[in-house]
Steps between C-alpha positions, in 0.01 A plus 500: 500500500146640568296689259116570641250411243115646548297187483195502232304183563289592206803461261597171677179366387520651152866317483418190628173449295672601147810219628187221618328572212792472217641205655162330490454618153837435407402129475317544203705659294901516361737219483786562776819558358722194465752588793380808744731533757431429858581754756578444887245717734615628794481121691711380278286290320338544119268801527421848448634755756373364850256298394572108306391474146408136349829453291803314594884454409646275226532128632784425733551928538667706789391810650651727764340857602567721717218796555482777759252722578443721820636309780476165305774283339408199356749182333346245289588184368286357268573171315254344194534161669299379208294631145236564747589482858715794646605507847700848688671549816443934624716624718351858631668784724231740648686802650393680843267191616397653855614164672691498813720236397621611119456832321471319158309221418633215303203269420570173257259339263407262248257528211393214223311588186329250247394656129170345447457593166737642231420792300355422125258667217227497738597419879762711715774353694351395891708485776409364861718587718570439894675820677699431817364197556772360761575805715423747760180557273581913527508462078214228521305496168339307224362578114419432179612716218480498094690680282407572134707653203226767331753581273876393407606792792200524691469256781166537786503317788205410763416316812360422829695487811459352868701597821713764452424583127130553663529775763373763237223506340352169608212364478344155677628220368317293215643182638278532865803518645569843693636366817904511463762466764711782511702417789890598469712171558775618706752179394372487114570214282205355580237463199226675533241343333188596694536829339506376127225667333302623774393805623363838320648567075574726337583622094814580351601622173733665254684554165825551382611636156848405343573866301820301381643199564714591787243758677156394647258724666266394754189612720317227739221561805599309786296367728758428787437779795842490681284470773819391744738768349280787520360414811873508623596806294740340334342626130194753422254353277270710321385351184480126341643654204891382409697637190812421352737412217754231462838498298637189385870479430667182323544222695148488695621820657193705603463812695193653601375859652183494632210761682282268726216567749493920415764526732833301427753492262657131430720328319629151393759303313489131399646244321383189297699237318436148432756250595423269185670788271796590730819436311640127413881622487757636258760178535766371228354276259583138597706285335352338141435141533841343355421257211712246394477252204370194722205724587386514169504183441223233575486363834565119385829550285692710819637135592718438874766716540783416789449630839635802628803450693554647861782708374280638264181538714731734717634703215120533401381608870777799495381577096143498635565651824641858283195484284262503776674745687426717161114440512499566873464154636721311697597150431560247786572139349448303183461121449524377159376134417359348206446802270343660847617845607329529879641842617415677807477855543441828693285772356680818623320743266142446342228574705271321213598144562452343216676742305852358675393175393550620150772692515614158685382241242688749239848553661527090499471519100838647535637326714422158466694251224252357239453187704277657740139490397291565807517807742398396885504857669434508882476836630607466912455775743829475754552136357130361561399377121129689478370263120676386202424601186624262179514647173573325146797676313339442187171618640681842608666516180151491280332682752745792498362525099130468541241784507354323837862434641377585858219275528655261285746457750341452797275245369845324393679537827421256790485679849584215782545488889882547584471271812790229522748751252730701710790673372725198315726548253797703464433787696650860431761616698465690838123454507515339849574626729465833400497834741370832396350820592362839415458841653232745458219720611149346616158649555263404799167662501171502716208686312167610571564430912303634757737800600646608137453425171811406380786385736854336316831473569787491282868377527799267375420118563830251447369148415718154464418166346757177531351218263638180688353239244226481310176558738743650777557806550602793847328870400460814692475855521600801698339831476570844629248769475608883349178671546124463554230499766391143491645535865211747559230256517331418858468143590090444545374180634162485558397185516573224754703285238903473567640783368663328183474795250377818630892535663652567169578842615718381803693344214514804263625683797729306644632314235727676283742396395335158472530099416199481272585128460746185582380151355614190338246383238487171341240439183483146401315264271318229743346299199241532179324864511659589834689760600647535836688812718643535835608806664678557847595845623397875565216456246434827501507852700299429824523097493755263446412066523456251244288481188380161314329500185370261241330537179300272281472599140507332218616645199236523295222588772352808549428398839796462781495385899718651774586434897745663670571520882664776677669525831547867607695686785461899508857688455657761696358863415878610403463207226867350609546149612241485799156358521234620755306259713194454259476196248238333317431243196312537169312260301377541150320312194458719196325392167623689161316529203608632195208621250547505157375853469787682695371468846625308824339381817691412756312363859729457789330351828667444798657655872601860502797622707270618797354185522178603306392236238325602145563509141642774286355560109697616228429578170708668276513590118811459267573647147730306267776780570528467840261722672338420764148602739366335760333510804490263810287517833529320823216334745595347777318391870592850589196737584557828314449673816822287608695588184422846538512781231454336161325211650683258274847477319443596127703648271567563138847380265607666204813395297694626261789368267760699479522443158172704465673804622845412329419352135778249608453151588472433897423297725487736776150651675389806682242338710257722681278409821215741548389366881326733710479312795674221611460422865544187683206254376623322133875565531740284317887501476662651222704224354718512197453249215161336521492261250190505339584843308866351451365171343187601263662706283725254314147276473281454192198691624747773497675459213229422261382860601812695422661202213485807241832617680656232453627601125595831654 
């Protein structure tokens, strides 16, 4: 919508004066309020109306907007990596771009902010901030803002802007900088850091009023020109004035209507939450620790008391077998010797790991005689023991009464390697071998591509496990598509790389139905903090081979080493039993490191499937519930000009528990992959059950950080 606005450069002046001059001013004077809220401008990022503002989100906080105005739709993610670092990935649609080869545009950027300052009795809140700084450059810009409370509802904002937020109004620039490059990079993803801070500047301002706690008015003068749109007549600008008001709902809900530039009518809707406050679950209770009357006596009076007999250690494995079933774990073998309970487990149910070690440690009060006076518990994935942890009965017993019973027990309980302890014992009945199998509908998506925005297909997938023995195991899965346009896509190879990605759509097309995957995988402990798998088959949709992996990681190190080596044969488009001619081999090292803040880093280094050689850098964020955000990018001996659009394989993760969305304990994920681009250069095969994320999570770095489950 279109409504013609007669400009008045005299009131622009007026406007933007009164906004310079009461932000300025605003320094001086009123305390801020203790929590103002922070609204998401039309990039998607903390602001005003078009223009950023120097707030930004709580710590660890989400945002998603979606604004449209004239023939404009932009889709923002913006993350608060950290309590001053913010980083956001824009994905923008500009309709009727006069281009011969698309009528809309879809352009793909990346911004990072960095609050210099926070707001206090004197100072403002200061924000630098870096606007499509990998990219095309169309969005290209640079600032610094501040933001000051005048009053508990009255917020002004000001600031100077380079690139883009200087193509009105500007002036020459006070760093003696005015050359810029304002080239258009055909390929983006490249960083564009000759343009940082260079070139002409210009002001920015504005205020916005909160008449109640759920409406906020705003007014701003912009000083970005459209100078690309207009010049395209894709909007009319008229004025640097924008107006609006903003509604928010519960939730983070907000929804915006806006009058921008004297001549269009916008509007917006976004979203905040924080992971960190997202639901922990609505489960049963667990089971009270059992007490009995040796527990409450003193450690040196309990005396020896005979050994449990086998007879009896297999009429405790069944007792203790139903009780874990109750608690959601699954019990695999016991071994009882010398007072010693070492029981080995599956976790079937907590996504919180250390909370099925309780409900673990607290089951075996009820099911073990009075003899037993140490708990071993080895949590295995498939039969591969991942640590030990040993807990005193007593210890649980007086711990289970304390005020500090959660850190009381973990500085009781002993967390060991499990290397040298497979399953022994009596084990429970029909464990191996074991076959089963679900049905059920699966998801594939490709967002933000080149030709659409959002491509996805949905349909039924049948998958089947047989557990051999412990450590072996035959999986696969067959999928047949019901709808969607995944199919759609074109295959685009650009580059003069092997083709070993950019013909997914031959295998949307032509596979369906289709055998996702066929492979016999073996996980095995080769010795002290190592961890070993093997994996022969159709690895995965467009290559079958073999896979070997090991891991070094002790378990109480932060830090863990990886190899694995890969030999790869492309599959059949139809995704049957065929291969095509091409094959290849892999080779990786990868260093973890676990910070005791919440973050990850993972480095891998090694040979790509076409051939190119590089290193891929991850880091990702986790909150004690399970969420997850991260962010990985690939550089290899591949020229961007080779790789082609993108220039380099990045991408961003995002995880979530299902348990958030539920209230019910979980250990399943909705795991979302926002990759624009993936060509050829930095492609890696999709392989199920790496064992890094498999093994760190039963591991004390990990547990110390979510221990305060375990007495839930």
């Amino acid at each position: 919508m279109k409504v013609v606005l007669v400009s008045n450069s005299g009131a622009h002046r007026v406007m933007f004066g009164v906004i310079t001059a009461m932000s300025v001013a605003s320094v001086a004077f009123a305390q801020q309020s203790d929590e103002p809220p922070v609204t998401l401008n039309f990039q998607g990022v903390p602001g005003i109306i078009d223009m950023p503002s120097g707030q930004s989100l709580p710590d660890g906080e989400l945002g998603l907007a979606v604004s449209h105005f004239g023939g404009i739709t932009r889709n923002t993610l913006t993350f608060q990596l950290a309590d001053r670092l913010s980083g956001s990935f824009r994905y923008s649609a500009t309709q009727d771009w006069p281009n011969d080869d698309f009528e809309t545009y879809y352009d793909r950027s990346f911004d990072l902010r960095f609050k210099l300052l926070d707001e206090g009795p004197i100072w403002p809140d200061i924000t630098i901030g870096l606007q499509d700084f990998i990219g095309t450059g169309l969005n290209s810009a640079e600032y610094i803002v501040a933001t000051k409370s005048f009053a508990p509802n009255l917020r002004f904002t000001g600031g100077v802007g380079w690139g883009r937020l200087a193509t009105y109004g500007e002036f020459d620039s006070l760093l003696g900088s005015d050359d810029r490059p304002t080239d258009f990079e055909p390929t983006g993803g490249t960083v564009n850091e000759g343009r940082w801070f260079r070139g002409p500047m210009a002001v920015f301002g504005g205020v916005e009023w909160d008449v109640t706690d759920r409406i906020t008015l705003q007014a701003e003068y912009s000083s970005d020109d459209y100078v690309e749109e207009t010049s395209r007549d894709i909007i009319d600008r008229a004025s640097p004035l924008n107006f609006g008001a903003q509604y928010r709902a519960d939730n983070g809900v907000a929804f915006g209507l806006y009058y921008l530039y004297g001549t269009e009518v916008g509007a917006q809707v976004s979203f905040t939450f924080n992971p960190k406050e997202s639901a922990l679950g609505t489960e049963t209770a667990p089971l009270p620790v059992r007490v009995t009357e040796r527990d409450l006596q003193a450690r040196d009076s309990w005396g020896d008391l005979p050994d449990v007999s086998p007879a009896q250690e297999q009429r405790i494995t069944q007792a203790t077998a139903a009780v874990f079933r109750e608690q959601g774990l699954e019990l695999e073998a016991i071994q009882i010797e010398d007072g010693t309970a070492t029981v080995w487990f599956r976790n079937l149910t907590y996504d919180i790991e250390a909370q099925a070690i309780g409900r673990a440690a607290r089951a075996l009060t009820y099911s073990m005689p009075d003899q037993v006076r140490r708990f071993v518990l080895i949590p295995t994935y498939r039969g591969m023991p991942l640590s030990r942890i040993e807990i005193d009965r007593r210890d649980l017993v007086q711990a289970e009464f304390a005020q500090d019973g959660g850190q009381r027990s973990f500085q009781q309980a002993a967390i060991r390697d499990a290397a040298g302890m497979p399953l022994d014992g009596t084990r429970v009945d029909d464990i191996y071998p074991r076959f089963n199998y679900t049905i059920g509908p699966y998801v594939s998506t490709l967002l933000f591509g080149l030709e659409n925005p959002v491509q996805a297909d949905v349909g039924v997938r049948l998958a089947a496990r047989y557990d051999a023995a412990p450590g072996l195991s035959f999986s696969g899965s067959i999928r047949k598509k019901v709808i969607g346009n995944l199919s759609d896509g074109v295959e685009v190879s650009d580059s003069e790389l092997d083709p070993v990605r950019t013909e997914r759509p031959l295998y949307d097309r032509e596979g369906d139905p289709a055998l996702e995957r066929l492979t016999a995988d073996y996980l095995f402990r080769p010795g002290t903090n190592l961890y070993g798998r093997f994996t022969v088959g159709y690895l995965e949709r467009m290559y079958g081979g073999t896979s070997a992996e090991l891991l070094w990681k002790p378990v109480d190190s932060r830090l863990a080493l990886g190899a694995e080596v890969n030999y790869a044969r492309k599959r059949d488009y139809d995704q049957d039993f065929d291969f095509l001619e091409f094959d290849t081999y892999t080779a990786f090292l990868s260093g973890y490191y676990d910070f005791e803040n919440g973050y990850q880093a993972q480095i891998d280094v090694g040979r790509y499937l076409a051939g190119d050689k590089g290193g891929t850098f991850t880091l990702t964020r986790e909150f004690r519930n399970g969420w997850r955000v991260g962010a990985f990018a690939t550089f290899t001996d591949v020229s961007f000009e080779d790789f082609g659009d993108g220039s380099f394989d990045k991408g961003i993760t995002i995880t979530v528990p299902l348990s958030a969305v539920t209230s019910k304990p979980s250990r399943q994920t909705a795991d979302l992959l926002i990759r624009p681009f993936q060509r050829d250069g930095g492609a890696r095969l999709n392989i199920e059950d790496r064992l890094y994320p498999i093994v760190r999570d039963y591991h004390e770095p990990k547990l110390s950080e979510t221990w305060g489950r375990f007495i839930r």
